[in-house]
C-alpha positions as CSV (number, residue, x, y, z in Angstrom):
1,X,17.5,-5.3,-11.1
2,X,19.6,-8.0,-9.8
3,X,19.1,-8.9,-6.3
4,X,20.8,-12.2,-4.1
5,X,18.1,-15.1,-4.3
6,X,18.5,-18.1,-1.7
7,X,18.9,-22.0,-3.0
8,X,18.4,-24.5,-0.3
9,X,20.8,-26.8,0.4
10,X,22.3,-29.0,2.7
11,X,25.7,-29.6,3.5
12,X,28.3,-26.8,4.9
13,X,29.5,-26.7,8.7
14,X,27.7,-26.4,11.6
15,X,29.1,-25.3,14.9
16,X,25.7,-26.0,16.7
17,X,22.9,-28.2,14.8
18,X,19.7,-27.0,16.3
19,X,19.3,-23.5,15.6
20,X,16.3,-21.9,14.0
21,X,17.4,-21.6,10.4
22,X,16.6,-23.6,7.1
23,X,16.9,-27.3,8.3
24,X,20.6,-26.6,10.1
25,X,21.6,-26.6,6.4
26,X,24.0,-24.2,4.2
27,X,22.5,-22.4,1.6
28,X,23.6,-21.2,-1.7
29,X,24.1,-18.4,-3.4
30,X,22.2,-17.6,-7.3
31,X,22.1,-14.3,-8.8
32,X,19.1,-13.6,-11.0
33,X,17.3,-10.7,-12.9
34,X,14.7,-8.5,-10.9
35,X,12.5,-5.7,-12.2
36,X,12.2,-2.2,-10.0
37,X,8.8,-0.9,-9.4
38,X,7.4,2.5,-10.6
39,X,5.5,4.0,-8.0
40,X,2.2,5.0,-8.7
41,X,3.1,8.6,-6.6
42,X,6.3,9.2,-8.1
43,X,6.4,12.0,-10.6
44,X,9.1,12.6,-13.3
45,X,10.9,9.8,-15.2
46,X,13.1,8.4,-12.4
47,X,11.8,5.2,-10.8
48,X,11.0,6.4,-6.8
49,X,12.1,2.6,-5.8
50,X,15.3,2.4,-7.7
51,X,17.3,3.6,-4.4
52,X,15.0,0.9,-2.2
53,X,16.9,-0.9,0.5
54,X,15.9,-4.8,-0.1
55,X,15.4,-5.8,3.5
56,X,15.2,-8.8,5.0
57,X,14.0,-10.6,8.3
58,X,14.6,-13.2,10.8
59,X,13.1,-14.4,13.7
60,X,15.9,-15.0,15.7
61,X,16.0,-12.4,18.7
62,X,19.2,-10.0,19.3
63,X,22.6,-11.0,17.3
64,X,26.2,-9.9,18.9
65,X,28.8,-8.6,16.2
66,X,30.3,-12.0,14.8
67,X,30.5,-12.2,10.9
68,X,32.5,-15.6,11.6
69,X,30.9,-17.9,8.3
70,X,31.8,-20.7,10.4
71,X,30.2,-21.1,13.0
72,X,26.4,-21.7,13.1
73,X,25.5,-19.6,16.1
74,X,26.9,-15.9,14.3
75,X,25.1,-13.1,13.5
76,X,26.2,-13.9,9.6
77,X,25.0,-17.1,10.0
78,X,21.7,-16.4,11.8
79,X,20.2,-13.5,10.3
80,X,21.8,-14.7,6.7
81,X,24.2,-12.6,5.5
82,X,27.5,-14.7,5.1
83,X,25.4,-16.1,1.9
84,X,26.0,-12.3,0.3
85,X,29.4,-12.2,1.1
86,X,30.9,-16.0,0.7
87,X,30.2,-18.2,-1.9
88,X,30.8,-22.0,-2.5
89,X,32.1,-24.1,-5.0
90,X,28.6,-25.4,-6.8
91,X,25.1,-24.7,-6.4
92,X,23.0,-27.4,-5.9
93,X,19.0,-27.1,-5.1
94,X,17.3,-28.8,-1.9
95,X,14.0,-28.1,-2.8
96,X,14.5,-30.3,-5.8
97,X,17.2,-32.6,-4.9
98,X,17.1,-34.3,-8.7
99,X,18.1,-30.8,-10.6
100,X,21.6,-30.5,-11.5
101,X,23.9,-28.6,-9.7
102,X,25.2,-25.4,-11.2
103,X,28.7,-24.0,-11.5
104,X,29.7,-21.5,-9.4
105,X,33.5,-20.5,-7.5
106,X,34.1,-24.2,-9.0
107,X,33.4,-24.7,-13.0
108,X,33.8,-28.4,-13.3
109,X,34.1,-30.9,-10.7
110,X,34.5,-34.0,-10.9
111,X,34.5,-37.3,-8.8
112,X,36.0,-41.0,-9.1
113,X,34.1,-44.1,-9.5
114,X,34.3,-45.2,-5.7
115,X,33.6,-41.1,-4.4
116,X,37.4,-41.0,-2.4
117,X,38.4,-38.6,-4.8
118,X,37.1,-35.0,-6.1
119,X,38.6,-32.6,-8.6
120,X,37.7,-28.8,-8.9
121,X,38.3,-26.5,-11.5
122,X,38.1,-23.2,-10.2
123,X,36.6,-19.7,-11.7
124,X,39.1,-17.7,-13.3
125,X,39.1,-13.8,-13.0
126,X,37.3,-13.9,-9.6
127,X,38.8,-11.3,-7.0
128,X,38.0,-11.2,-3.4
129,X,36.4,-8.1,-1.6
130,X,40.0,-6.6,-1.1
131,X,41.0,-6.9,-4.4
132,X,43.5,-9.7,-4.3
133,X,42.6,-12.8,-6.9
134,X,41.3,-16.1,-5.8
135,X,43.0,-19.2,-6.1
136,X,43.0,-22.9,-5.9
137,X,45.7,-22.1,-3.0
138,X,42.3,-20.5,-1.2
139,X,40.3,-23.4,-1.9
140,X,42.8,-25.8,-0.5
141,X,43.5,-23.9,2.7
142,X,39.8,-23.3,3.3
143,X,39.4,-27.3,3.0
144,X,42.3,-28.3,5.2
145,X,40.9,-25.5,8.0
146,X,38.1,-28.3,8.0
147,X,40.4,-31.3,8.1
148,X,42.7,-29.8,10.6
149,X,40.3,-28.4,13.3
150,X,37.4,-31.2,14.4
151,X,34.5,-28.4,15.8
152,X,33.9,-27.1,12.2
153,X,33.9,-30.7,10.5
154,X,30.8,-32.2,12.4
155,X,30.2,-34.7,9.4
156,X,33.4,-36.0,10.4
157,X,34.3,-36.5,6.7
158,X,37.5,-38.6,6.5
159,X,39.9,-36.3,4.5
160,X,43.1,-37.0,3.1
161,X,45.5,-35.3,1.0
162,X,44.3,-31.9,-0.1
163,X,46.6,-30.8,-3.1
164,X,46.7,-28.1,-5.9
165,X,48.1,-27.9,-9.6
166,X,47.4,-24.6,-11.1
167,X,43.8,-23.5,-10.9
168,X,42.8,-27.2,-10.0
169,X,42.2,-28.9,-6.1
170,X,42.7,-32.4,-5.6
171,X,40.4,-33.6,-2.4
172,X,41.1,-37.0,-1.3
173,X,39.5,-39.0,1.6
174,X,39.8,-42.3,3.0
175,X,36.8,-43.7,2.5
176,X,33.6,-43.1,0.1
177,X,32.1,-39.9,0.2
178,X,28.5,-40.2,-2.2
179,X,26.3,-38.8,1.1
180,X,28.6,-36.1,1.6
181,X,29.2,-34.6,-1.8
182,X,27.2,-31.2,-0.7
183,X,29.1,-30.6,1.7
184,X,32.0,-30.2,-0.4
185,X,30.2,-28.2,-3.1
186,X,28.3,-26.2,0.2
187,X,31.5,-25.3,1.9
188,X,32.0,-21.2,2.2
189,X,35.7,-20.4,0.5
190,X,37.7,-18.1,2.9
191,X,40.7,-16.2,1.7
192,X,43.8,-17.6,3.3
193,X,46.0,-14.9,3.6
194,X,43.0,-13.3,5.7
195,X,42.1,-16.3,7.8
196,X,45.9,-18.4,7.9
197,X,46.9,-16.9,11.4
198,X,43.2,-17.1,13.0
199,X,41.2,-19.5,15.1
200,X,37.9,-20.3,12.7
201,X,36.2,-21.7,16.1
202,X,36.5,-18.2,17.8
203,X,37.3,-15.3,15.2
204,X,34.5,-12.8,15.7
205,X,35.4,-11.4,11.8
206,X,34.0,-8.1,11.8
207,X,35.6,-7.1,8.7
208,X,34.7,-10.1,6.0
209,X,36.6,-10.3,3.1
210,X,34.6,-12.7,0.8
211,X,34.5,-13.5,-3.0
212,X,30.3,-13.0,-2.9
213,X,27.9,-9.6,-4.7
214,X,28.0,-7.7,-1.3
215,X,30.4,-6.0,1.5
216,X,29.5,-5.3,4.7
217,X,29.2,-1.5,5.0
218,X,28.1,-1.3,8.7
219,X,26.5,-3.8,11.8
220,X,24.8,-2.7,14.4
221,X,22.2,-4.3,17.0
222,X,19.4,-2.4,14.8
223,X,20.3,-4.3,11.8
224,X,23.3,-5.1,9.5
225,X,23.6,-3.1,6.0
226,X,25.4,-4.5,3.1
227,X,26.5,-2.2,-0.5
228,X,27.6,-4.1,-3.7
229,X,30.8,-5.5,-3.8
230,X,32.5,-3.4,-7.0
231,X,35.1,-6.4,-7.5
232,X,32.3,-9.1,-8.0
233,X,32.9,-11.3,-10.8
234,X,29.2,-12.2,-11.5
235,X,29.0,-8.6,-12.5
236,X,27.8,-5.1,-12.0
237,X,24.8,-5.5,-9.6
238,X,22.2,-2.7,-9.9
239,X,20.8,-3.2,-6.2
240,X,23.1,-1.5,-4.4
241,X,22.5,-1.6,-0.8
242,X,20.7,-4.8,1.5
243,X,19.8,-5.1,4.8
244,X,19.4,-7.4,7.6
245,X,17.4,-7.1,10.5
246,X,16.5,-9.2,13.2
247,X,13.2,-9.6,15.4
248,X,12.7,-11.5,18.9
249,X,9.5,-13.3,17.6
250,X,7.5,-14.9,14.5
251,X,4.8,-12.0,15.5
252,X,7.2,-9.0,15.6
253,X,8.3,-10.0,12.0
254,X,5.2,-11.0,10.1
255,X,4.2,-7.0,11.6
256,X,7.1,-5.5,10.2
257,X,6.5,-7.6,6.9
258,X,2.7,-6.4,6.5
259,X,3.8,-2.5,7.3
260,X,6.1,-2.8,4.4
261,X,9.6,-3.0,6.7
262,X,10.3,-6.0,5.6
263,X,10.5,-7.3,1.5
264,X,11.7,-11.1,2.5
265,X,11.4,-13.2,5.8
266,X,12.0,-16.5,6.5
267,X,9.3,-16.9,9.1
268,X,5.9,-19.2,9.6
269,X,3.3,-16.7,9.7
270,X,0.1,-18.0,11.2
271,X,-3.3,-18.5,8.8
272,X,-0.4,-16.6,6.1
273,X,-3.8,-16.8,3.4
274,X,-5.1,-13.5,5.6
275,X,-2.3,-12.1,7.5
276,X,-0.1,-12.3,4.7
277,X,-1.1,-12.7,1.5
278,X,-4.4,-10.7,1.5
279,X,-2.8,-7.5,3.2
280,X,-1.3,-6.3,-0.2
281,X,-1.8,-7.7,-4.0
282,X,2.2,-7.6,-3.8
283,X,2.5,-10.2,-1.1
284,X,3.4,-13.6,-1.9
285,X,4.0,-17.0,-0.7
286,X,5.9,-19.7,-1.5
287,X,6.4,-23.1,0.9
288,X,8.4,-25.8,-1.1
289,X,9.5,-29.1,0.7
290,X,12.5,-30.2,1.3
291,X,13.8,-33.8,1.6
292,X,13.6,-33.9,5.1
293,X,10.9,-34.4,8.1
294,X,9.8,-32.3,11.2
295,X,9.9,-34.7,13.8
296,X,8.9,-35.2,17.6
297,X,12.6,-36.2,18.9
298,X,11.4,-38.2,21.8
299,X,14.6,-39.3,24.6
300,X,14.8,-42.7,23.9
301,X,17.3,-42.7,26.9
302,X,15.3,-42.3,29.6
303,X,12.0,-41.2,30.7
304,X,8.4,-42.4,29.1
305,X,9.6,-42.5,26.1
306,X,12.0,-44.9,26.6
307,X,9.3,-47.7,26.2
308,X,8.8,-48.1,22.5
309,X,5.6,-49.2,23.5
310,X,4.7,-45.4,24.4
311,X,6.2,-44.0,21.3
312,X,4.4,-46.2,19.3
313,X,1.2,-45.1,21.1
314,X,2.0,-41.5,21.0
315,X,2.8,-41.9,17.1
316,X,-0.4,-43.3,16.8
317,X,-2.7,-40.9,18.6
318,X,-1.3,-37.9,16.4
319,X,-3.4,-36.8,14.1
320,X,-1.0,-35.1,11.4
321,X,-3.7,-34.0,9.6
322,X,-4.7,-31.7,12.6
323,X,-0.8,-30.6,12.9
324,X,-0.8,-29.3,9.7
325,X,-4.2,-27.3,9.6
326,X,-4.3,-25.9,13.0
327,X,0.0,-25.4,13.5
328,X,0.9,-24.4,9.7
329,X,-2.7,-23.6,8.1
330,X,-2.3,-26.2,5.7
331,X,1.4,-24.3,4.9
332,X,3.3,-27.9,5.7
333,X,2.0,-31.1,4.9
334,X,1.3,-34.1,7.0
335,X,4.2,-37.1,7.0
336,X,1.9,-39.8,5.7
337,X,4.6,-42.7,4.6
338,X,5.7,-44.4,7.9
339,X,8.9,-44.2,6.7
340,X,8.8,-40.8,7.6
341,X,9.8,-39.9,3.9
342,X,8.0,-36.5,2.7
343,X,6.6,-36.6,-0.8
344,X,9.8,-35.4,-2.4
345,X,11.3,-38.6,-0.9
346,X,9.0,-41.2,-2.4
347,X,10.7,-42.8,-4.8
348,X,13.2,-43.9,-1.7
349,X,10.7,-45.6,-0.4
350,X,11.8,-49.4,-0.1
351,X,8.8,-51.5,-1.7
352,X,7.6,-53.1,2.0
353,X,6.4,-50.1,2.4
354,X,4.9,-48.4,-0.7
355,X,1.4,-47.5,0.3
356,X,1.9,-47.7,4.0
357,X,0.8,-45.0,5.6
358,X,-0.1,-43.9,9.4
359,X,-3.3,-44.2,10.6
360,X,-4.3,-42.2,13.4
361,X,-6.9,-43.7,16.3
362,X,-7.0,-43.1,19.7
363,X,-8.4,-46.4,20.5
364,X,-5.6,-48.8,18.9
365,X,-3.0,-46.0,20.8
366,X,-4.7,-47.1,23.9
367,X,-4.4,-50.7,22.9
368,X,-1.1,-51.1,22.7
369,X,-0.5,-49.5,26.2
370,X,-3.0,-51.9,27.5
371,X,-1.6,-55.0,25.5
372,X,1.8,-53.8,27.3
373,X,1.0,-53.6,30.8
374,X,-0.4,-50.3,31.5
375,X,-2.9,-49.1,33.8
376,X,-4.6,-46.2,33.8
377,X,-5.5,-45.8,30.1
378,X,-7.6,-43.3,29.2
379,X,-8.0,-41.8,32.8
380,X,-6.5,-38.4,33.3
381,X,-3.4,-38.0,35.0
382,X,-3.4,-41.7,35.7
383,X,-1.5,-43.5,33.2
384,X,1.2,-45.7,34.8
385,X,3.7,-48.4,33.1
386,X,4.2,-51.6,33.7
387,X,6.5,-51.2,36.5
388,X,3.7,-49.0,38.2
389,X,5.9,-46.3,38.0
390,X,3.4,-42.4,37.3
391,X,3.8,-41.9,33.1
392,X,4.8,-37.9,33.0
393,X,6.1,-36.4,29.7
394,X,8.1,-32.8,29.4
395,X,7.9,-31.6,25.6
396,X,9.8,-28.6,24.6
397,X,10.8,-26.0,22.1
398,X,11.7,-22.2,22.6
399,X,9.7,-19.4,22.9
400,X,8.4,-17.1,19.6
401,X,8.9,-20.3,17.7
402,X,4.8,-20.2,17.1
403,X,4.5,-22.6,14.9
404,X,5.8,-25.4,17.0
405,X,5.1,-24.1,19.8
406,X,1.3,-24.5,18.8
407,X,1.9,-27.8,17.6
408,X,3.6,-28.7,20.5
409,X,0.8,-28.0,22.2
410,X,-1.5,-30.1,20.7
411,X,0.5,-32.9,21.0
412,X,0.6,-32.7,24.1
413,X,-2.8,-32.3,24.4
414,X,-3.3,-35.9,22.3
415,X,-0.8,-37.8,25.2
416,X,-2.7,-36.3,27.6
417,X,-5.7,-38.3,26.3
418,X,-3.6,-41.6,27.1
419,X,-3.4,-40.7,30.5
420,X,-0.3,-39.1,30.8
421,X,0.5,-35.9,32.8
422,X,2.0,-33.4,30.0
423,X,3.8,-30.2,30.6
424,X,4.9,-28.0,27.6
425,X,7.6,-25.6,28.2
426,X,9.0,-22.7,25.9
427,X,12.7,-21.8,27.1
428,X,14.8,-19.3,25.6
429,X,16.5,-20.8,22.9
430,X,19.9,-21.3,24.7
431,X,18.4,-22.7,27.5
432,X,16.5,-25.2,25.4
433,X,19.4,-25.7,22.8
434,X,21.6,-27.2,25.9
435,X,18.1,-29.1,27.3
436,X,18.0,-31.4,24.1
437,X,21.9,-31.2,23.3
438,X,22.4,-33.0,27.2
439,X,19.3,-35.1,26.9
440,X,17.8,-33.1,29.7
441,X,14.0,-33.4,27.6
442,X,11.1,-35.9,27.0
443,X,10.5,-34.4,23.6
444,X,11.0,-31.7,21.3
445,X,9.9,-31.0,17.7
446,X,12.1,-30.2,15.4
447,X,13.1,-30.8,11.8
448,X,16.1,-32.8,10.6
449,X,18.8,-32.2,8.0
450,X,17.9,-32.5,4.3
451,X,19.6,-33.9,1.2
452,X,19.5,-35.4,-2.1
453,X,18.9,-38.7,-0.4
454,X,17.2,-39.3,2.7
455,X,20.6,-40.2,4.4
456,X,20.6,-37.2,6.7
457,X,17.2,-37.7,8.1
458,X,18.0,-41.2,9.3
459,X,21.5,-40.2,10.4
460,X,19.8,-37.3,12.6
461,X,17.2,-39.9,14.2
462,X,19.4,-42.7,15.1
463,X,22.9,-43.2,14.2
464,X,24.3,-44.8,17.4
465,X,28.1,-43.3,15.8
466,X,27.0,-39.9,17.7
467,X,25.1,-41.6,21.0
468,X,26.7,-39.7,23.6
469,X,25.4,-40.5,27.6
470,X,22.8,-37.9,29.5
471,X,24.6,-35.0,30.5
472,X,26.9,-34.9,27.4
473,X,26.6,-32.7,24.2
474,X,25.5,-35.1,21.4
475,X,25.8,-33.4,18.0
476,X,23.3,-35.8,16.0
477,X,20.6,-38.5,17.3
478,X,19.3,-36.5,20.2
479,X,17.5,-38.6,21.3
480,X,20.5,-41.3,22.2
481,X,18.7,-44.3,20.5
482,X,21.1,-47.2,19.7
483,X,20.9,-50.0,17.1
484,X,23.5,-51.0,15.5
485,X,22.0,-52.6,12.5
486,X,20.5,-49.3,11.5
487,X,24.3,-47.5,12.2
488,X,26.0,-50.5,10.5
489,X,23.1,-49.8,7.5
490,X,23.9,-46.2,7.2
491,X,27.7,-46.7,7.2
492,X,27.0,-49.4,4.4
493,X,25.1,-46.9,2.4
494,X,27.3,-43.8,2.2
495,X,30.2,-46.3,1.4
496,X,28.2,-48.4,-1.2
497,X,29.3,-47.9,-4.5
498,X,26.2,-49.0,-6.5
499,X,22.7,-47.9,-6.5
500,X,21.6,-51.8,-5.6
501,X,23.6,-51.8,-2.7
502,X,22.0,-48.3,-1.6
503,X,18.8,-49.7,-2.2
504,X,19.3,-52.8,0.2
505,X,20.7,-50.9,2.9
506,X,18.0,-48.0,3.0
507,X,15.4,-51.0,3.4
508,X,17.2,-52.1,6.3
509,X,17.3,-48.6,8.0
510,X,13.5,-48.1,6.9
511,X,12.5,-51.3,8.6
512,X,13.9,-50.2,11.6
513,X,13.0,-46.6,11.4
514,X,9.3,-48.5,11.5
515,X,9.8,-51.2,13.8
516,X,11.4,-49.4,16.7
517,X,10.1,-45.9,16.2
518,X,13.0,-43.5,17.1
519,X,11.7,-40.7,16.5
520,X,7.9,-39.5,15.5
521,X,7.7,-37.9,12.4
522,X,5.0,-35.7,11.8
523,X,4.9,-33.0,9.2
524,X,7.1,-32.0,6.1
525,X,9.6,-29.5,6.4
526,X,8.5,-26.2,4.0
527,X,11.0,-23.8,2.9
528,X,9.0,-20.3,4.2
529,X,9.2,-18.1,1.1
530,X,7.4,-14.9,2.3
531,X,8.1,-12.2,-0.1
532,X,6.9,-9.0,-1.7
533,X,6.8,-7.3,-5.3
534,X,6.0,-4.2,-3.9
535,X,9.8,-2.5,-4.8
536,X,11.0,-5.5,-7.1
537,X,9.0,-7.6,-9.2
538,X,10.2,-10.8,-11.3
539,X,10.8,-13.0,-8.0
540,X,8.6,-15.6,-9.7
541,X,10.4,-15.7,-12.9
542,X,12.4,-19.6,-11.2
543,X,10.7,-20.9,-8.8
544,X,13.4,-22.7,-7.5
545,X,15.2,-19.5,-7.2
546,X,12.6,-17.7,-5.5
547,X,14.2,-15.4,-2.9
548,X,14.2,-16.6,0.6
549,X,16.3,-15.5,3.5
550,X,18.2,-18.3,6.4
């Protein structure tokens, strides 16, 4: 049977940047080739799953009706369903950022020598939900509803003209656009004469009309059901109903997943080897990394952390080892390069620093608050800085995120051994979303944006272009650090037109990524691919495709 399978990728538009879904990234869309299941107590010839509602899970807490594919904080967006019902332009994979994208809405694109320029051919024969064809007149409206209203285009990408010529769009910018090609191949395609007289920032679009395998049948607070979409161009699709349902916590979900409620959800589930995987032979597990980084985002503004003394101490007392076993069983690996480049992001790494790697000790973290002028080391509750002012540290991150919330905790637990008096909170998730957005936080874990190149998680952790003063929304860096050679770096290297100059500029931004510590990085970011066979089997058949809900 054919079921929707999840590619991660970045790119896309983001209302809000932190929220708890696949690295604040867009997904796309692939449709592949599942098997149904007997069942072992069916009788007669007729498959007893063939009718099975695929259902999938997230850990987000109680959605209002809002299938808006705009904006980051909708229910489409969190629980995941806008993927089944828009589609992009290309595919491309963010698990492996070096495998070609695929055709999709788009089947040829192609970009000038200096990136200002893209061309798509799009799909003929592809209707949307309502029946009426797409066009490249779509495709250009849906581009210039970026250009023309700022909250949905939060790379800030520079466009110019946007022009058609039959079933070809022209998309011009004014300046070069290499680190932002995925969001022009991840952008969701609306249907202009559907969207032309609404506000994207504020439409609640409860009836979507989309170009993607599925319709939305009905939405309610118990869960959102989806049937197949009998224009799709991709073909007939021989699972005929989905559904989408949300839970409050990590816990609630990985229950509903183990009683069989659940056949996909995005979720960490803790020690996964024995809740998960060894409650059923059909369960399975699947936790590819993305080119990207959880990091402690410390407030480089004010506070304890704004001594890079203390965040090079605190960096140094982690043990990411321990993250990883005792936060993720082992599920996501410990950053090791101190570039803060996971393993899929090695061959970035600029030669000072091949083979460099952090090294964890207590003692030298202790030593370089000593060497700096503090007393107190060591001695509970005691630490204070050179000014003699009392070292306390806030970290933060909301409540039923387990897996960070556990990690938070023992990072906390390791400042505490420097002296410093730690408290760990765990808001609700608006409360804490507008804590780190004002800079009203010590630190908070979280991961950054991912990418073919490690651009995003260097424009996340310090691009001064988005410093924004305490008490202000920032929409990147966080944390308000400020260098300008490491903004004037990444503004060199998205405009560079050559793989040397790239090269040069990234060792710039590494070397101060090192030198001046930002941001802690502590763990790869895993793609959490819990799934089930149970009703459907084949999931395995592309592993990049494996089926995983954002």
């Amino acid at each position: 049977m054919e079921i929707i399978k999840i590619l991660f990728s970045s790119g896309g538009n983001k209302m809000k940047l932190w929220k708890k879904v696949a690295l604040g990234s867009a997904s796309i869309l692939a449709i592949t080739t599942l098997a149904a299941c007997g069942s072992s107590k069916a009788s007669g010839s007729k498959s007893s799953t063939s009718a099975h509602v695929l259902t999938f899970g997230k850990p987000d807490g109680p959605q209002t009706n809002n299938s808006n594919p705009f904006i980051g904080t909708s229910a489409a967006s969190n629980q995941g369903y806008r993927y089944a019902i828009y589609e992009t332009l290309v595919q491309y994979n963010d698990v492996d950022p070096s495998q070609k994208p695929k055709a999709w809405l788009a089947t040829k694109w192609e970009w000038n020598t200096d990136y200002t320029q893209v061309k798509f051919t799009i799909r003929n024969g592809v209707k949307w939900s309502d029946g009426t064809p797409l066009t490249a007149e779509d495709v250009a409206f849906t581009f210039n509803l970026i250009k023309n209203t700022p909250a949905l285009n939060t790379s800030s990408i520079p466009f110019g003209d946007i022009t058609t010529s039959g079933n070809t769009v022209t998309i011009n910018f004014t300046s070069n656009q290499f680190v932002h090609q995925t969001a022009m191949y991840g952008q969701f395609i609306v249907p202009e004469h559907i969207w032309k007289n609404q506000d994207p920032t504020k439409w609640t679009n409860q009836k979507p009309v989309g170009t993607g395998p599925y319709v939305l049948k009905t939405w309610s607070t118990q869960g959102v059901t989806l049937t197949a979409n009998p224009n799709y161009w991709g073909g007939k699709l021989k699972v005929p109903t989905i559904r989408y349902v949300e839970y409050n916590d990590n816990t609630s979900l990985t229950s509903a997943m183990t009683s069989g409620q659940v056949d996909d959800g995005f979720v960490y589930i803790a020690n996964y080897k024995t809740a998960w995987l060894a409650k059923n032979k059909a369960n399975q597990a699947w936790y590819p990394s993305t080119l990207g980084n959880t990091t402690l985002f410390t407030n480089d503004a004010k506070g304890a952390f704004s001594d890079i003394n203390f965040r090079k101490a605190v960096s140094t007392i982690i043990v990411r080892k321990q993250l990883s076993q005792q936060g993720t069983t082992g599920a996501s690996n410990p950053i090791t390069s101190l570039t803060g480049l996971p393993e899929s992001g090695k061959t970035f790494i600029s030669t000072d620093y091949e083979g460099k790697t952090f090294k964890s000790s207590a003692s030298d973290a202790k030593a370089i608050l000593t060497k700096a002028g503090y007393t107190g080391v060591g001695t509970k509750n005691s630490l204070k800085d050179s000014k003699g002012n009392a070292v306390s540290v806030m970290l933060t991150d909301p409540s039923g995120w387990s897996d960070y919330d556990a990690e938070l905790q023992l990072i906390g637990s390791e400042i505490q051994e420097l002296g410093a008096t730690v408290t760990v909170q765990n808001p609700s998730f608006d409360t804490w979303s507008d804590q780190v957005n004002k800079g009203n936080f010590d630190g908070a874990l979280h991961w950054t944006d991912s990418g073919f190149t490690p651009y995003n998680i260097y424009l996340d952790s310090m691009d001064q272009s988005f410093y924004k003063p305490l008490g202000q929304v920032a929409n990147y860096n966080f944390g308000r650090f400020q260098s300008p050679e490491a903004t004037a770096a990444l503004k060199d290297y998205a405009a560079a037109t050559s793989d040397a100059q790239r090269t040069k500029d990234l060792a710039t931004i590494e070397k101060v990524y090192v030198d001046q510590v930002p941001v802690i990085p502590v763990l790869e970011v895993p793609v959490w691919g819990n799934y089930t066979s149970r009703y459907y089997t084949g999931w395995q058949l592309n592993r990049i495709l494996i089926p995983i809900l954002i």
